[in-house]
Every structure is written in C-alpha cells, then in structure tokens.
Steps between C-alpha positions, in 0.01 A plus 500: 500500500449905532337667176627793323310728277582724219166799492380796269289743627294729315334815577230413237482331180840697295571696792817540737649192570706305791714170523591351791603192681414355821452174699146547630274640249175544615700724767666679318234644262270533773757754621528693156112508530463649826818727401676333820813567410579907365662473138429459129173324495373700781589806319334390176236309618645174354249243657416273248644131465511458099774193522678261720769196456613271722776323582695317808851624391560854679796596241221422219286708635727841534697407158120481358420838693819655308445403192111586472544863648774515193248396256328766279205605635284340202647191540366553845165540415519224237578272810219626655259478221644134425334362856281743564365703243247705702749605740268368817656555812580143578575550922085455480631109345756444770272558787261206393 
C-alpha cells in the first residue's frame, strides 16, 4: 500500500512557511533542499521540514493539504509547536 504525506516547511523557527503533499517524501524535500525544482521555497529559502502526516488514502492527503494551507497561520504554528516544539528540521529523522 503507497504512502501519502501531508508536510510544512519552514524557513526557520516563525518564519515563511510551505505545505505540500507528495507520495515519496524523503524525495521530495530533498528536492526543496537542493532548490531542484525553481519556485516558492527556492525563492525563500524554505528548507526546513517542521511537520509531516501520513496517510495511504491519496484524496486524504490533498483534502488535508487544502484545508491546512486555509488554516490561520497561528494555528499553523500551533501544529507545529504541538509535535515539535523546537522546530528541528525533521528530514535529518527520516534519513535514519
């Protein structure tokens, strides 16, 4: 069964922010950090991965997406701060 995942980025601990959704994490944010692909977190030096959720359902996962980048932006960071209060850059986590 193929993973989804729901991601924040950060560009530091209450700085810019970006949510997106993808099927192969550790890809994907390994192309925001290496600015692989021109666009908002290259621009802004978004490269920080703050938060993550997972899920097998693909409609989950981009109704999720939706709704979080409708969100306030403190309830944003209270999400955040809720599972990771010192804003680490989890992609460190994900590699092993």
């Amino acid at each position: 069964m193929k993973n989804y995942y729901v991601y924040i980025l950060a560009s530091k601990k209450n700085g810019t922010l970006y949510i997106g959704v993808t099927g192969d994490l550790l890809k994907r944010i390994d192309e925001h950090k290496n600015d692989l692909v021109k666009g908002f977190t290259s621009k802004y030096q978004v490269h920080q991965l703050v938060y993550f959720e997972q899920t097998t359902d693909v409609h989950a996962a981009l109704v999720r997406e939706k709704r979080l980048k409708a969100w306030k932006r403190q309830w944003k960071i209270e999400l955040i701060e809720q599972n990771n209060p010192e804003w680490r850059d989890l992609y460190g986590d994900l590699l092993g």
